[in-house]
C-alpha positions in Angstrom: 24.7 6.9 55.8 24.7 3.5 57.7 28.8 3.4 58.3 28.1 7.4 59.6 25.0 6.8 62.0 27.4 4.0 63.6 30.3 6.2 63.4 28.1 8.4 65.4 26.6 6.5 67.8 29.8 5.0 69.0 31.1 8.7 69.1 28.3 9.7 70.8 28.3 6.5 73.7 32.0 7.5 74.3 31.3 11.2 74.9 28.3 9.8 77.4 30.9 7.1 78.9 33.7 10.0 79.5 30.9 12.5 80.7 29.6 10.0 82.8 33.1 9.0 84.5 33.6 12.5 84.9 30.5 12.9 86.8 31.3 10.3 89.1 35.2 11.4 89.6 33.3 14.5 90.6 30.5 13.3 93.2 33.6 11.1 94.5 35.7 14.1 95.1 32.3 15.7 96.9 31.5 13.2 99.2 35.2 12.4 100.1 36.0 16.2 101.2 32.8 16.8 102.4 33.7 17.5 106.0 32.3 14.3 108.6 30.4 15.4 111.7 32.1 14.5 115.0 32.1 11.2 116.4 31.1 11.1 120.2 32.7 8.2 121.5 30.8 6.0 124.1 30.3 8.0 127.4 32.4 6.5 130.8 29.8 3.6 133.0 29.5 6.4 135.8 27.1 8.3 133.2 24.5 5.7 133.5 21.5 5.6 135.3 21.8 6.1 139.4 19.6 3.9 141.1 19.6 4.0 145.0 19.2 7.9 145.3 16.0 8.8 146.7 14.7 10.0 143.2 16.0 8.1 140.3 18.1 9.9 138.3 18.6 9.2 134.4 21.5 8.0 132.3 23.1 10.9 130.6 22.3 10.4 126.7 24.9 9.5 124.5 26.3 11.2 121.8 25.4 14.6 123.4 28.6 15.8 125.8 32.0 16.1 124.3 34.5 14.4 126.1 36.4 17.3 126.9 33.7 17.9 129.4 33.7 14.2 130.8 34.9 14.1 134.4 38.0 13.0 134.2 41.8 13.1 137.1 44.0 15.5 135.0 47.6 17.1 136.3 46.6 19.9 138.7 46.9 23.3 137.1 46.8 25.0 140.6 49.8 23.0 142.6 49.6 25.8 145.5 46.0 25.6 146.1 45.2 23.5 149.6 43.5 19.9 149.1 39.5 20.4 148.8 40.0 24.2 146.9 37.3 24.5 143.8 38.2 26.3 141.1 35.7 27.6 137.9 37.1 28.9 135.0 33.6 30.1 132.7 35.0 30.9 129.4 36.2 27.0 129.4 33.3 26.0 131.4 35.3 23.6 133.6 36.1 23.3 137.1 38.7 21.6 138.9 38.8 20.3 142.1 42.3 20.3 143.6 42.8 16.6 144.9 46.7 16.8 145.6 50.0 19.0 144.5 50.0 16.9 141.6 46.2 15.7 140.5 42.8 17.4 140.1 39.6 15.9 139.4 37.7 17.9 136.1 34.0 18.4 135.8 32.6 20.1 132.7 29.8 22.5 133.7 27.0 25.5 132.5 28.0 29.1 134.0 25.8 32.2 134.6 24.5 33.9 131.1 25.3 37.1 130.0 24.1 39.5 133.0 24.0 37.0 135.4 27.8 35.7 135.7 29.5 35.8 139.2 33.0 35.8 140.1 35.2 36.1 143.1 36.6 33.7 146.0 34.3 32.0 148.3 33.6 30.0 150.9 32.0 26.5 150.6 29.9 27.1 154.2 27.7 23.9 153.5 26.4 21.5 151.3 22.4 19.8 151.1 21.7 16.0 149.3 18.6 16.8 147.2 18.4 20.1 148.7 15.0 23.0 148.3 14.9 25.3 145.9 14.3 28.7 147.4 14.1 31.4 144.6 15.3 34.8 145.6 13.3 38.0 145.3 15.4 39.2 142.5 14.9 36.4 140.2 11.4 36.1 141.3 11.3 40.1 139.9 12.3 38.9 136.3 10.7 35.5 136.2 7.1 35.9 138.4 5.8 32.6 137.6 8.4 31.5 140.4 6.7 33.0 143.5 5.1 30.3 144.6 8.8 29.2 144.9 9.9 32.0 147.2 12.0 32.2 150.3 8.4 33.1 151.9 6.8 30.1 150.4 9.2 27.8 151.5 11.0 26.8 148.1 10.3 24.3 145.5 10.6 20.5 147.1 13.1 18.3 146.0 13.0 16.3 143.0 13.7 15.8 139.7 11.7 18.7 138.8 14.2 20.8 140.7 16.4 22.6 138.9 19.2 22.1 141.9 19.0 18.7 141.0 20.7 16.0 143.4 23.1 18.3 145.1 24.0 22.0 145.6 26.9 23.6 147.4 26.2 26.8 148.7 29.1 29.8 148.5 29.2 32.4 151.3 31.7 35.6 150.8 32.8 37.5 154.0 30.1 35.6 156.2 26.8 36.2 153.6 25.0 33.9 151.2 26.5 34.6 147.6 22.5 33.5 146.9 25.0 31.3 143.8 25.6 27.9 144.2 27.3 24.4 142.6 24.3 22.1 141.7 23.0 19.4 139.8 20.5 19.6 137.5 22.1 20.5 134.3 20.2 19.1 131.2 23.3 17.9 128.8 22.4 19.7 126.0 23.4 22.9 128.1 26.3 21.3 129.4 29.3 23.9 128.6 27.0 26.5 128.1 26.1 30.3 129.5 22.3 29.4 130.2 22.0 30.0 134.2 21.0 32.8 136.5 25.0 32.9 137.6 25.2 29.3 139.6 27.6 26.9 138.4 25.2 23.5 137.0 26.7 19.9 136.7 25.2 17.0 135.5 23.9 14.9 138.7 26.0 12.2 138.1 28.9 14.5 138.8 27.8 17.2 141.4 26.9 13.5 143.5 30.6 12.8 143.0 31.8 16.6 143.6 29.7 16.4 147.2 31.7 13.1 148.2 35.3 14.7 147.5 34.2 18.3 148.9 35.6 19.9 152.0 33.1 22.2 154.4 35.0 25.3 154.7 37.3 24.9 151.2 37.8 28.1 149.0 36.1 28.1 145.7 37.9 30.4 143.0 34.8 31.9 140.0 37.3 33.3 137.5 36.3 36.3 135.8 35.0 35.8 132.0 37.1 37.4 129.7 34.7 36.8 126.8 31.3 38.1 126.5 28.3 35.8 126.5 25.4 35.9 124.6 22.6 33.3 125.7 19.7 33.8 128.2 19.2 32.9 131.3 17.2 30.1 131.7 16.8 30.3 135.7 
């Protein structure tokens, strides 16, 4: 009975060792083709904090947009376009300004939500540094909190409360305010997202660089979406 309880022990710790390596063969296999989340390498200097504007404005968190919407100089898709033309393309939330023949600068941006998306060729008539926030009637219709914000009221002041943030570009068609706009203001969480009431946001570190490069006057191309869009409208 002796030489059989051995016999069975040393069965039974072999069974347990080959279970055992088994099981961790197995976890192994798990954690090694269990798919890694994306790595966000470390954003560009010129996403840092900006400190001699006349409200500070606050280092774009890391790890939070994908570089594909960094600014960036890429190869001009649009070599016929004059100098100083602006070009929005929403299903890949980016727009280009044309620099040269040969070189564009890219901005990742937010577009207009489902409802609120506009499209078409305008005119960049003017832009404003930390401009007012005048909300029109029509938004003021679906969002009423906002009247004390009205064209009547004189608009919200600038600040960092302001949801044009540092800059905004303002787009006329055939002589009349568009009532859409290029701005700052984007939180980068939203940043390649449908979220807006149809203006084109940009983090404030690159609608401040946008303004420096833009031309009074210059055309600015809103592609049409050829994808449908599902988020609300924040404003």
């Amino acid at each position: 009975m002796t030489q059989e309880k051995t016999m069975f022990t040393r069965r039974s710790f072999v069974a347990m060792g080959a279970a055992t390596a088994l099981g961790a063969c197995t976890t192994d296999t798990v954690t090694r083709n269990a798919p890694l989340e994306p790595v966000i390498p470390p954003l560009p200097a010129f996403y840092g904090p900006i400190m001699d504007e006349p409200f500070p404005i606050p280092a774009v968190p890391e790890g939070v947009v994908p570089p594909r919407l960094w600014r960036r100089e890429v190869a001009n898709p649009w070599p016929d376009r004059k100098p100083g033309t602006i070009v929005v393309d929403p299903d890949a939330a980016i727009l280009h300004f044309v620099e040269t023949r040969d070189t564009a600068m890219r901005y990742g941006v937010s577009v207009g939500a489902a409802g609120f998306g506009w499209d078409g060729i305008a005119r960049l008539q003017f832009a404003r540094e930390w401009p007012r926030w005048k909300v029109p009637d029509t938004m003021i219709e679906r969002h009423p909190h906002l009247a004390p914000y009205s064209v009547a009221n004189g608009g919200m002041d600038p600040g960092p409360d302001n949801p044009l943030g540092a800059r905004a570009l303002y787009l006329f068609e055939n002589g009349r305010d568009t009532l859409y706009r290029i701005h700052g203001g984007c939180e980068p969480e939203y940043l390649g997202k449908a979220v807006s009431s149809g203006c084109i946001r940009m983090l404030d570190q690159d609608v401040i660089d946008l303004h420096k490069r833009s031309v009074h006057g210059a055309t600015v191309i809103v592609q049409p979406s050829l994808k449908p869009q599902g988020l609300a409208s924040v404003y």
